[in-house]
N, C-alpha and C positions, 0 to 999 in steps of 0.2 A: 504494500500500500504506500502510496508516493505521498510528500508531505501534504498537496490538495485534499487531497481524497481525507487523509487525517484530519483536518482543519476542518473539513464538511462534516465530518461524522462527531467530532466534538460539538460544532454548531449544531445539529439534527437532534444530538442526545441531552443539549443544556435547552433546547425548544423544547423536546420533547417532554425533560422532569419539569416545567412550569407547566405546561397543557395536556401532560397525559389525561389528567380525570376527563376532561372534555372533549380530547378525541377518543379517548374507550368510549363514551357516552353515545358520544357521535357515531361510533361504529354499530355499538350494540343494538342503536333501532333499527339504524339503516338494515342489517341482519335482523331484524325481529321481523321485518318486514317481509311477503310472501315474495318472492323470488318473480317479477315478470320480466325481465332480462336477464338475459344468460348471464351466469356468476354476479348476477344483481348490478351488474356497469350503468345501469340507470342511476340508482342510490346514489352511484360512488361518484358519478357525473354531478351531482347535486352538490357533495363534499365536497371534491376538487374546486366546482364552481367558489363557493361558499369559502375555500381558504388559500384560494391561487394568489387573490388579489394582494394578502400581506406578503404568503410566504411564496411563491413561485410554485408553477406546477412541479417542479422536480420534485423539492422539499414536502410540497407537500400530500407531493403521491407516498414517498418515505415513510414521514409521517403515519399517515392513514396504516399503513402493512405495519408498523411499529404496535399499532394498537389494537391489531389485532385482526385487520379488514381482509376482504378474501383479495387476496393477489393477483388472482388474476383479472378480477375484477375492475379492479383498481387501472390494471394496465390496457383492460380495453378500453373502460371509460379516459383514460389518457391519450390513448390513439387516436378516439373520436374528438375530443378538445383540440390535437392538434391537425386534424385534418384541414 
């Protein structure tokens, strides 16, 4: 792991001990919820939307899969944001 990548995952891990309760929170409805798109990329579309604005889609697709969110999920709602 090169020094960036260090420095990112430092930054991703001090976001994430201030905000975890609220993205577990975050995740756990969006999962509570009945599945109408594949691996629920809808939900996670709504998340991404909801927290790109501060933290960038990178950070905060990370984010989301940190707290628990279905991964792959995550990354197709990612591909459709950046299409």
């Amino acid at each position: 792991m090169n020094k960036a990548e260090q420095t990112k995952n430092k930054y991703l891990k001090s976001i994430y001990s201030v905000i975890q309760t609220e993205l577990k929170q975050m995740v756990k409805q969006a999962e509570s919820k009945p599945y109408t798109t594949q691996n629920n990329y809808g939900e996670y579309m709504k998340l991404l939307t909801t927290l790109t604005g501060q933290l960038g889609l990178d950070n905060s697709s990370q984010l989301l899969v940190m707290a628990g969110g279905n991964k792959q999920g995550i990354l197709d709602a990612r591909k459709i944001l950046t299409a």
